[in-house]
VMD Tcl script that builds the backbone (N, CA, C; Angstrom):
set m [mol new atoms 414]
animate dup $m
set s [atomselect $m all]
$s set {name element resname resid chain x y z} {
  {N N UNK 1 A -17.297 -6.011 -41.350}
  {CA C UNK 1 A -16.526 -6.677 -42.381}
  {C C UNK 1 A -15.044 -6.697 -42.021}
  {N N UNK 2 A -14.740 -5.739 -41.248}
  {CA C UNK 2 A -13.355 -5.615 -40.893}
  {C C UNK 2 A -12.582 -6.731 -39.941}
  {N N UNK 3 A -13.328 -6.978 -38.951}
  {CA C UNK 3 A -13.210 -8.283 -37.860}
  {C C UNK 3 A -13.152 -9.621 -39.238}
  {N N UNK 4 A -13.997 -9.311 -39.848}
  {CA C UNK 4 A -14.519 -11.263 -40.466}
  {C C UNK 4 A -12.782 -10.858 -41.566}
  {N N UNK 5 A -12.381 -9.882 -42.286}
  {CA C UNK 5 A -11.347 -10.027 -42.862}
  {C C UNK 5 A -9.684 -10.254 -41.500}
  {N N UNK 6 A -9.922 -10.116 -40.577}
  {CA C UNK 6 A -9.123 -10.180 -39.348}
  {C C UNK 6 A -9.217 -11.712 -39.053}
  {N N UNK 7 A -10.404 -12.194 -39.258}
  {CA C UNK 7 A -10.423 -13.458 -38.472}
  {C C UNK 7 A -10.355 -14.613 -39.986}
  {N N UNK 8 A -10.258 -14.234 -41.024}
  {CA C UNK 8 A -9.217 -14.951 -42.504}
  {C C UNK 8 A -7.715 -14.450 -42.985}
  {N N UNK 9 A -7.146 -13.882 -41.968}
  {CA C UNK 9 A -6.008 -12.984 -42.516}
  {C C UNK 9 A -5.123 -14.202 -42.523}
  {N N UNK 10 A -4.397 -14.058 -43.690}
  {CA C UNK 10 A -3.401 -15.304 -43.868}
  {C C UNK 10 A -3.900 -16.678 -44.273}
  {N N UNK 11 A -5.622 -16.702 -44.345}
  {CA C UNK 11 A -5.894 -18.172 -45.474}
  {C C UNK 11 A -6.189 -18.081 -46.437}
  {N N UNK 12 A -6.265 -17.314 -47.614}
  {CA C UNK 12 A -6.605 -17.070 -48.925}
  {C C UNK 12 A -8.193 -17.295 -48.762}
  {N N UNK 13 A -9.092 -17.100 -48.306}
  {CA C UNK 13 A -10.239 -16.925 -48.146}
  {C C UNK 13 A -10.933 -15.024 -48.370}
  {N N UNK 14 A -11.753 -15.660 -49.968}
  {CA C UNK 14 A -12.280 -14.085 -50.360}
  {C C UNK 14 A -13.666 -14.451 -49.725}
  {N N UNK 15 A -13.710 -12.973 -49.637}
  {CA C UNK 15 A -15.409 -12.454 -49.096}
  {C C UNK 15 A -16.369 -13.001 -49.666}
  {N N UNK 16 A -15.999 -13.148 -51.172}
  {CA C UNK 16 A -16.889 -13.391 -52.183}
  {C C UNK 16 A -17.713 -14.761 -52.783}
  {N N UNK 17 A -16.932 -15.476 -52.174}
  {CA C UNK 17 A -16.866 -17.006 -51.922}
  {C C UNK 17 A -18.418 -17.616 -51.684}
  {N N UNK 18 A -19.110 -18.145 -52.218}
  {CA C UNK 18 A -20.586 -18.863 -52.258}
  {C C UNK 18 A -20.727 -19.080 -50.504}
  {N N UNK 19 A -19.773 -20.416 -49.557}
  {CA C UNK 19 A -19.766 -20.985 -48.992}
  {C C UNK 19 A -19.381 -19.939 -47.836}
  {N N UNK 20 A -19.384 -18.489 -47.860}
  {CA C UNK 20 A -18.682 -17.693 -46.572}
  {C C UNK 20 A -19.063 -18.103 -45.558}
  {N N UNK 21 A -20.144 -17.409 -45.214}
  {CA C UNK 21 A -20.605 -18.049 -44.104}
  {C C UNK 21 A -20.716 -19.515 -43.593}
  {N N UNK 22 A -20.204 -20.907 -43.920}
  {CA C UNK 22 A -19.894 -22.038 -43.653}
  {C C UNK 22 A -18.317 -21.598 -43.266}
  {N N UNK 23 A -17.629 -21.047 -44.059}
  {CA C UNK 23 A -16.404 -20.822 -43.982}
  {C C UNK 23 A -15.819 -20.130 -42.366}
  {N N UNK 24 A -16.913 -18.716 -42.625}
  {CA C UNK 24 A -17.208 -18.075 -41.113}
  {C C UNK 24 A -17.354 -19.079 -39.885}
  {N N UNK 25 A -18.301 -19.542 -40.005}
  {CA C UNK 25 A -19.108 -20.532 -38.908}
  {C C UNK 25 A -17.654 -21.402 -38.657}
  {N N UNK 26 A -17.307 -22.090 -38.817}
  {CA C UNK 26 A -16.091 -23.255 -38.929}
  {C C UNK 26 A -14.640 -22.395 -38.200}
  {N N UNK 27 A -14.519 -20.984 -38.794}
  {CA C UNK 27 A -13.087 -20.298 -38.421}
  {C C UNK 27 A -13.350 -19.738 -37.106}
  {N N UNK 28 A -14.737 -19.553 -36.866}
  {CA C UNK 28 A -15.213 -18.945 -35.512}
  {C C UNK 28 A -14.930 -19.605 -34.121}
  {N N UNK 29 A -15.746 -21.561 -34.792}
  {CA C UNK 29 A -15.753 -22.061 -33.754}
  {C C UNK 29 A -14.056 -22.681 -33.515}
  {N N UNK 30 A -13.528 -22.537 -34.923}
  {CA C UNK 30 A -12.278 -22.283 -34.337}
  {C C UNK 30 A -11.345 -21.986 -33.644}
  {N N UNK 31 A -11.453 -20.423 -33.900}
  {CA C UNK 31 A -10.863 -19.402 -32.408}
  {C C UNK 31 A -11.289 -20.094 -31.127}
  {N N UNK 32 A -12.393 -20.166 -31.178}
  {CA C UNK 32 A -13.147 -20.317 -29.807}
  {C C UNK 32 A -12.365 -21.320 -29.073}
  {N N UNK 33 A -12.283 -22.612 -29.508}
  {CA C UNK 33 A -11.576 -23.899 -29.671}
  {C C UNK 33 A -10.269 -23.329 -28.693}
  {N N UNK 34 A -9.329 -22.570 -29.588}
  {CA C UNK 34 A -8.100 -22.275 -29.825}
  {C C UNK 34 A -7.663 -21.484 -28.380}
  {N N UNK 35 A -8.894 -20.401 -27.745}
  {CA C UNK 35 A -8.830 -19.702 -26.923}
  {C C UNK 35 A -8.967 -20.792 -25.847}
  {N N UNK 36 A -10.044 -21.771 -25.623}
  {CA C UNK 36 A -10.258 -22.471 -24.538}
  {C C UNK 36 A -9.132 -22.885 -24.249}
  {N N UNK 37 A -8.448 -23.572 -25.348}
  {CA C UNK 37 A -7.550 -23.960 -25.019}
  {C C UNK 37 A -6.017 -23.554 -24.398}
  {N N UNK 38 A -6.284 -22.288 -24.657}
  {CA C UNK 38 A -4.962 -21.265 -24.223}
  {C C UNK 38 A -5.649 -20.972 -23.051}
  {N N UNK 39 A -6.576 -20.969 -22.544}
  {CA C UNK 39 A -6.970 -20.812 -21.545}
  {C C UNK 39 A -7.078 -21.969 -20.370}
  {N N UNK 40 A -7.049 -23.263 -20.512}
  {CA C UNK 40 A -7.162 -24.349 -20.308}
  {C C UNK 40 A -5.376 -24.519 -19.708}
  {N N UNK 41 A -5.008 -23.906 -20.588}
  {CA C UNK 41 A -3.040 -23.708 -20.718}
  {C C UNK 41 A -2.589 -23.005 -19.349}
  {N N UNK 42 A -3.116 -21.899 -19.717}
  {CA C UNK 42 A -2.669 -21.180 -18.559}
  {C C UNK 42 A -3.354 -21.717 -16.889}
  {N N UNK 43 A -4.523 -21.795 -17.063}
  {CA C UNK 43 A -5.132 -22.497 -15.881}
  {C C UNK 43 A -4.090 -23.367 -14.904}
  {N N UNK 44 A -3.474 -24.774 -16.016}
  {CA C UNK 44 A -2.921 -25.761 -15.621}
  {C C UNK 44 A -1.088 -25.216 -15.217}
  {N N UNK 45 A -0.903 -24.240 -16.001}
  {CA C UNK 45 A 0.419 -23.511 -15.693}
  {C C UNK 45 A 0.385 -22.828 -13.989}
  {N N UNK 46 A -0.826 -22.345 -13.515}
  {CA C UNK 46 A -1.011 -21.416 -12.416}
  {C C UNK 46 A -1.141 -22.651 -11.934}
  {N N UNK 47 A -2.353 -23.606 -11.629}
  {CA C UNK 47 A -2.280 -24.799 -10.575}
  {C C UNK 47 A -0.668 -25.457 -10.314}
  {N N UNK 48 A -0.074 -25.777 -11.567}
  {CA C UNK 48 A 1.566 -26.583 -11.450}
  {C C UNK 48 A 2.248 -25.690 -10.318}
  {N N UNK 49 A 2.440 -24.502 -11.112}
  {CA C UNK 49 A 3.055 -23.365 -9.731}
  {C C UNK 49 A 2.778 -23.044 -8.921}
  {N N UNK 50 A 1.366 -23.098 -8.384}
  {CA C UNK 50 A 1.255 -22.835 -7.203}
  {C C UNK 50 A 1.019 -23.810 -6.260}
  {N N UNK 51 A 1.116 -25.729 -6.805}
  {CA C UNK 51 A 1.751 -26.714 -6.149}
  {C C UNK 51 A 2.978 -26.881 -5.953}
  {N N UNK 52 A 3.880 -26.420 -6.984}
  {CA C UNK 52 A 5.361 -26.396 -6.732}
  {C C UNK 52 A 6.018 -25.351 -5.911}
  {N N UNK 53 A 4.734 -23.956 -6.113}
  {CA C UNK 53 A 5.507 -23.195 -4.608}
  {C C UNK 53 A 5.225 -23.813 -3.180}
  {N N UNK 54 A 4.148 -24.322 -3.074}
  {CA C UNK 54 A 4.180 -24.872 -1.824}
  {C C UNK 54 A 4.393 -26.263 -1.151}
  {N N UNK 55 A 4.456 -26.938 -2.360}
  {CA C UNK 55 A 5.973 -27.866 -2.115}
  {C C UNK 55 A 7.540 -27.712 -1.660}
  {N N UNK 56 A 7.658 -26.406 -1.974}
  {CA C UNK 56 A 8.927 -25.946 -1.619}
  {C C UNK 56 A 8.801 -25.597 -0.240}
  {N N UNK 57 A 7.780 -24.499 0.073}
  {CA C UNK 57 A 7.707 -24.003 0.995}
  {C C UNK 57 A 7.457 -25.104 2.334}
  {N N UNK 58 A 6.637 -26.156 1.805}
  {CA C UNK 58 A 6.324 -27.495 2.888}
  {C C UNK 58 A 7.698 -27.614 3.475}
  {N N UNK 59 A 8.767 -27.709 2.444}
  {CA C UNK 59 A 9.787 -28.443 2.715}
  {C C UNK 59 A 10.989 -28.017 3.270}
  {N N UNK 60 A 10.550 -26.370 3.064}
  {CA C UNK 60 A 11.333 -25.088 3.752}
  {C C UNK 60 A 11.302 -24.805 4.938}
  {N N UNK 61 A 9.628 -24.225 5.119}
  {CA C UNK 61 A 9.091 -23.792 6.471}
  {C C UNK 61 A 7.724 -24.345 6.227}
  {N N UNK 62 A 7.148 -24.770 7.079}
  {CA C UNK 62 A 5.986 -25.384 7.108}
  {C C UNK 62 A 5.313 -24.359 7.996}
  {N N UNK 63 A 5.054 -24.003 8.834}
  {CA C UNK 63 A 4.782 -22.835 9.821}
  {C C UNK 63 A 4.446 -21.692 8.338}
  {N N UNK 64 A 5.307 -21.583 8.228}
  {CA C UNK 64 A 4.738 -20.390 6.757}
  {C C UNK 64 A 3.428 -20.532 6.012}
  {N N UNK 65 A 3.676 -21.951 5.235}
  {CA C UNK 65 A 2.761 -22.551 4.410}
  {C C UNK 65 A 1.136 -22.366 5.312}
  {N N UNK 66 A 1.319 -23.831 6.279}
  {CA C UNK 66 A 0.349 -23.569 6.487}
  {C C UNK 66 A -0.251 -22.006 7.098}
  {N N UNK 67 A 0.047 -20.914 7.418}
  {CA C UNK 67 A -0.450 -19.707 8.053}
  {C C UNK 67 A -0.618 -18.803 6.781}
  {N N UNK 68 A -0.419 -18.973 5.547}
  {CA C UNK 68 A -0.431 -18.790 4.057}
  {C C UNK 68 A -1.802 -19.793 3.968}
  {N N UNK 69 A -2.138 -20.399 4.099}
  {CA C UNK 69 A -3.212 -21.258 4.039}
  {C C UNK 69 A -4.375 -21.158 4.425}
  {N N UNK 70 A -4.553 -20.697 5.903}
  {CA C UNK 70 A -5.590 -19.969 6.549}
  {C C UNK 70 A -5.477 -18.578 6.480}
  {N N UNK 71 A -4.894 -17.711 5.847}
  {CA C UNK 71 A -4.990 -16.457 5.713}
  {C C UNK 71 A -6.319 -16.572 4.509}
  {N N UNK 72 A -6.971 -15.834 4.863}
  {CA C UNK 72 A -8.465 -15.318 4.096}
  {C C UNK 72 A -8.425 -14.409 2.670}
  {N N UNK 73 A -8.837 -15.191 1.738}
  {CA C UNK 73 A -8.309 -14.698 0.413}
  {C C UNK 73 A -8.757 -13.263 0.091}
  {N N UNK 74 A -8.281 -12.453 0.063}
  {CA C UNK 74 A -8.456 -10.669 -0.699}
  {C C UNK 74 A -9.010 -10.520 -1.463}
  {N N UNK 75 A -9.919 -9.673 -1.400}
  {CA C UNK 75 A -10.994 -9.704 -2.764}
  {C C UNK 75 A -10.497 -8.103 -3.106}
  {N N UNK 76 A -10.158 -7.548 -4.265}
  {CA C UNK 76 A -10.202 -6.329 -4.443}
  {C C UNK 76 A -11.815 -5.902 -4.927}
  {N N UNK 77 A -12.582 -5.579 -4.016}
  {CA C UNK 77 A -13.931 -5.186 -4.678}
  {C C UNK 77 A -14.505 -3.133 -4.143}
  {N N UNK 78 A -13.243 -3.323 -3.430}
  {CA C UNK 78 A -13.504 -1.356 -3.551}
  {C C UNK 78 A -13.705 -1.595 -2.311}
  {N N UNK 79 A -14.020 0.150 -1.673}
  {CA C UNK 79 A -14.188 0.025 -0.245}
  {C C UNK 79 A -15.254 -0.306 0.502}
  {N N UNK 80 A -14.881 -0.507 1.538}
  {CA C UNK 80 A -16.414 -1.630 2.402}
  {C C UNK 80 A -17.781 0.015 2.490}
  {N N UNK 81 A -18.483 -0.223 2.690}
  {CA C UNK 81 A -19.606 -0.108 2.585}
  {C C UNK 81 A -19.687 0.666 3.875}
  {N N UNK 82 A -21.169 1.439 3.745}
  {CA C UNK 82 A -20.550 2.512 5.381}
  {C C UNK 82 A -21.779 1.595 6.293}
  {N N UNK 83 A -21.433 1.891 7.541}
  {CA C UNK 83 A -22.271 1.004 8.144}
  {C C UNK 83 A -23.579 1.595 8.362}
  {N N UNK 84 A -23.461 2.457 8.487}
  {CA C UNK 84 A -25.351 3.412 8.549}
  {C C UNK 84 A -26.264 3.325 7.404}
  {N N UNK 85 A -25.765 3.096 6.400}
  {CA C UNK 85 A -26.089 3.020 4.932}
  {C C UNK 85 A -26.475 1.221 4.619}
  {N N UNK 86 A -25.671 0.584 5.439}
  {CA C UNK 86 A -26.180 -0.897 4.999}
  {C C UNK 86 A -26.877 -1.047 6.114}
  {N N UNK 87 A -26.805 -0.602 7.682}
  {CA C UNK 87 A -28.077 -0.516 8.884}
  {C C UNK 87 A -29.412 0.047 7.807}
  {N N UNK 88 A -29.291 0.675 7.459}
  {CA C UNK 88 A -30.155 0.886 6.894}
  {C C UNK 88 A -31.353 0.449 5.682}
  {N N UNK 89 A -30.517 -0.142 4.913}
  {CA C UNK 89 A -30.538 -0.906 4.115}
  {C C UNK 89 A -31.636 -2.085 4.531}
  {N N UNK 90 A -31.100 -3.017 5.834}
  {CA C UNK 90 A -31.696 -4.163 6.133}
  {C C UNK 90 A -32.635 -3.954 6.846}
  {N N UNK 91 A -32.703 -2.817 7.573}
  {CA C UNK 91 A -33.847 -2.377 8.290}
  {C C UNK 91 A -35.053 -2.454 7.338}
  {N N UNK 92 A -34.646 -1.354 6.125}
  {CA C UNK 92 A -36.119 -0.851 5.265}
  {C C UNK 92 A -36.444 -2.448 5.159}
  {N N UNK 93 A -35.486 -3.557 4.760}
  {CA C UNK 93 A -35.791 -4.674 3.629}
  {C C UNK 93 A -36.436 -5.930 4.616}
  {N N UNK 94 A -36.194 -5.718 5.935}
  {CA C UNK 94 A -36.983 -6.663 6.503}
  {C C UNK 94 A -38.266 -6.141 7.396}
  {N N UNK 95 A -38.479 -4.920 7.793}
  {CA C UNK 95 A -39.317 -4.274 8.282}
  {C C UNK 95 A -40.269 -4.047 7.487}
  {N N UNK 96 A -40.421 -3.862 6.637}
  {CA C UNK 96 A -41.386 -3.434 5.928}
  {C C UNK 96 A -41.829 -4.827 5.347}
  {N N UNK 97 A -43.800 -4.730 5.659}
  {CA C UNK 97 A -44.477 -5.735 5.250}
  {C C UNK 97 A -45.075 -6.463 3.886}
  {N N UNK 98 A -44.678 -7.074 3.465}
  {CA C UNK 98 A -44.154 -7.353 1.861}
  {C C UNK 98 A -45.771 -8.472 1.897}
  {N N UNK 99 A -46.550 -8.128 0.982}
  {CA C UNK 99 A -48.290 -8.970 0.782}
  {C C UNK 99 A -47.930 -9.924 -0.506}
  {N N UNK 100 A -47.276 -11.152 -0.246}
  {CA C UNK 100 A -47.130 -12.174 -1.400}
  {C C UNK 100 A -48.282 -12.218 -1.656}
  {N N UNK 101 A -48.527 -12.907 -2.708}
  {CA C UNK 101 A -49.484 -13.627 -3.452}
  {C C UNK 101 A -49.193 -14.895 -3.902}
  {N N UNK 102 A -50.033 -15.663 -2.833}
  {CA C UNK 102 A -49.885 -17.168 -2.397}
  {C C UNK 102 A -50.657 -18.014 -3.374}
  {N N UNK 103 A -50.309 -18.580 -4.311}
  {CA C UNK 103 A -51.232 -19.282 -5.223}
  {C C UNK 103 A -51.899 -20.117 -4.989}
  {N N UNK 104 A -52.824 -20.885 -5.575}
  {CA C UNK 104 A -53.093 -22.418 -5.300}
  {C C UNK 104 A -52.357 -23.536 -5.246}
  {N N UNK 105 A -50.841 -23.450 -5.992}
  {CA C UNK 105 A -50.272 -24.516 -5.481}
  {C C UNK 105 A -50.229 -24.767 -4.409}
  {N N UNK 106 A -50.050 -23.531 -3.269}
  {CA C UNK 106 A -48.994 -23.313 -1.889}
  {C C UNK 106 A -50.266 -23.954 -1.337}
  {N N UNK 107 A -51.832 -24.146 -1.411}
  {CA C UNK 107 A -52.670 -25.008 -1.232}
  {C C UNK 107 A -52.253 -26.826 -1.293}
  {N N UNK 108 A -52.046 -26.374 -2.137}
  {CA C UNK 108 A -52.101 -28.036 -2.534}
  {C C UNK 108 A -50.857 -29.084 -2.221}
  {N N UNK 109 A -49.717 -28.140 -2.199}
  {CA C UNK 109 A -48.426 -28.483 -0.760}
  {C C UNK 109 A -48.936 -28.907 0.216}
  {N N UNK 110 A -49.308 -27.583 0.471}
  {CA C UNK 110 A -49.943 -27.862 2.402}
  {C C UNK 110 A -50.937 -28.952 2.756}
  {N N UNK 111 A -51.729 -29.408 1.946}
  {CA C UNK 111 A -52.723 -30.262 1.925}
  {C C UNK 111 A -52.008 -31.922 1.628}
  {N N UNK 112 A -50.983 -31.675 0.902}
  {CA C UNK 112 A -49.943 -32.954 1.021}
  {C C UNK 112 A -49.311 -33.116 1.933}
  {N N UNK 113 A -48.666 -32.564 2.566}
  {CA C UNK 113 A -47.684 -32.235 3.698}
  {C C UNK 113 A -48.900 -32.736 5.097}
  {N N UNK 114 A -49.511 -32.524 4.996}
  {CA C UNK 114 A -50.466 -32.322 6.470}
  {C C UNK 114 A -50.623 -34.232 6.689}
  {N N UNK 115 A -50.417 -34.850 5.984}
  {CA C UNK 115 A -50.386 -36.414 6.625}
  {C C UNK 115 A -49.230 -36.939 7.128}
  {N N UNK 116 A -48.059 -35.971 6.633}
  {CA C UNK 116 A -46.634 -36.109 7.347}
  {C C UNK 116 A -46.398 -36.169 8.967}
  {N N UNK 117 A -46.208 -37.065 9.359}
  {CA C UNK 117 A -46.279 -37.075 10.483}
  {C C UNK 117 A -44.789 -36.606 11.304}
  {N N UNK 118 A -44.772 -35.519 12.281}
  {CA C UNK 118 A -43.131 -35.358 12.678}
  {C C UNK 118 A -42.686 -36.014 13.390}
  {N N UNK 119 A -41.192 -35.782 13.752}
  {CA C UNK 119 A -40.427 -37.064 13.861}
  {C C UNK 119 A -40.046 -36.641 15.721}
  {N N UNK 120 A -40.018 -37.797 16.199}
  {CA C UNK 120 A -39.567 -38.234 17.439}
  {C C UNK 120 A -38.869 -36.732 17.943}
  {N N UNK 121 A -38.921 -36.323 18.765}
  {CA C UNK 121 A -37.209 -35.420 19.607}
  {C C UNK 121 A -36.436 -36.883 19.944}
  {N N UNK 122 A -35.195 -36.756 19.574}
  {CA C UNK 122 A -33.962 -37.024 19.665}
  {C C UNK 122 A -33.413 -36.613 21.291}
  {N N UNK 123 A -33.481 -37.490 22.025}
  {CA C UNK 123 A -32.267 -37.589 23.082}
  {C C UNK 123 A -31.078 -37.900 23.089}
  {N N UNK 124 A -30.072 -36.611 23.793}
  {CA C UNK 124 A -28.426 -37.490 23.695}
  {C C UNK 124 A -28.288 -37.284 25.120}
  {N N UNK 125 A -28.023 -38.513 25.316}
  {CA C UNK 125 A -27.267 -38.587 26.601}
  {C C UNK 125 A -26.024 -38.524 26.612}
  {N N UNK 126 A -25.262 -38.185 27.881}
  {CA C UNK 126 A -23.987 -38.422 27.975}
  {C C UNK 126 A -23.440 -39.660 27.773}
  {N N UNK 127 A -24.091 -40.333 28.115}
  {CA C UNK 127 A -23.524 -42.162 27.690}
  {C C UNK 127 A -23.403 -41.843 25.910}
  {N N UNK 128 A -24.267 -41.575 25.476}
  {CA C UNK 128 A -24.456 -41.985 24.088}
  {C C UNK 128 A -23.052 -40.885 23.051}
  {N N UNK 129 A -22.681 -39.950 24.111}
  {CA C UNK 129 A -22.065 -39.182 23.593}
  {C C UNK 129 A -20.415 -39.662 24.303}
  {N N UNK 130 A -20.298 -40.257 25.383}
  {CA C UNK 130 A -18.870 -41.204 25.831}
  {C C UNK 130 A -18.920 -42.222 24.841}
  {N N UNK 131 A -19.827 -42.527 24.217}
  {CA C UNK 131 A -19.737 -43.676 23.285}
  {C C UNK 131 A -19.208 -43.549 22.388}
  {N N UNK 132 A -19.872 -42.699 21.755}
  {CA C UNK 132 A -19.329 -41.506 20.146}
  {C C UNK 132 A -17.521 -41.308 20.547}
  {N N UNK 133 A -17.886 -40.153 21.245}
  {CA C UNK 133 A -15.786 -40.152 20.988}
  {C C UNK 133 A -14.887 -41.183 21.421}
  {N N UNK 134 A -15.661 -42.231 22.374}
  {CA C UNK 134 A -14.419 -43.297 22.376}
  {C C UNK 134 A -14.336 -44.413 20.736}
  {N N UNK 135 A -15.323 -44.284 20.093}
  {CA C UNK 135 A -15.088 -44.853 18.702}
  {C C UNK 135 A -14.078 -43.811 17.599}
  {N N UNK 136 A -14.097 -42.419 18.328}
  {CA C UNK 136 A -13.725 -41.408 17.414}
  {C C UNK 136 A -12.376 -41.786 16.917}
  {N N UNK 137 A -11.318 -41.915 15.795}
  {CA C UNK 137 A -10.215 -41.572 15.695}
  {C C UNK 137 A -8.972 -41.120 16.619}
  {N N UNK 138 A -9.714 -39.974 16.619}
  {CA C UNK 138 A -8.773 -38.927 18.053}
  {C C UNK 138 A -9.231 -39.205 19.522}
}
mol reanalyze $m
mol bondsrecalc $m
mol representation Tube
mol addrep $m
């Protein structure tokens, strides 16, 4: 009860009211509304600035920018993992012989599939490949 009087504070809306819950429902999807949108806010605030920092920076040092660009984004997710412990790991998970249970569909695939006929091998020659990059751009 304490939240639902938090989330009417300041509209003259009593508890007691026939229609609360319509009242509820409506102020809820309200907030919700209200948050996307502050959220939507800030989103478009971080994209603006972080085109206008590197607009600057284009126009500053370019050498910067781009090497800011290919640097590999940081994840803070704790420390890496020990390597004997994840050797290990993939060992148990692919070594060990796992007995699916193949239904009748996986029948009735295979029994479709089997009039498919496969396709040619593909030859490249060097001609065909002097051909390719002299159309290329570069």
């Amino acid at each position: 009860m304490r939240t639902v009087r938090m989330a009417f504070a300041g509209k003259n809306v009593s508890l007691s009211q026939p229609d609360i819950m319509q009242k509820l429902t409506e102020r809820i999807d309200d907030l919700k509304q209200r948050i996307a949108a502050w959220g939507k806010r800030i989103r478009r605030y971080t994209e603006r600035s972080t085109r206008f920092n590197q607009n600057r920076l284009f126009q500053s040092d370019q050498k910067r920018l781009y090497e800011s660009m290919e640097r590999p984004m940081v994840s803070e997710t704790g420390p890496a993992p020990n390597q004997a412990d994840t050797v290990a790991f993939w060992r148990g998970l692919w070594s060990e012989p796992i007995n699916h249970s193949e239904g009748p569909w996986t029948e009735v695939v295979a029994s479709q599939c089997a009039f498919i006929t496969s396709m040619d091998p593909v030859i490249t020659t060097p001609v065909d490949v002097a051909e390719t990059v002299r159309r290329a751009p570069n």
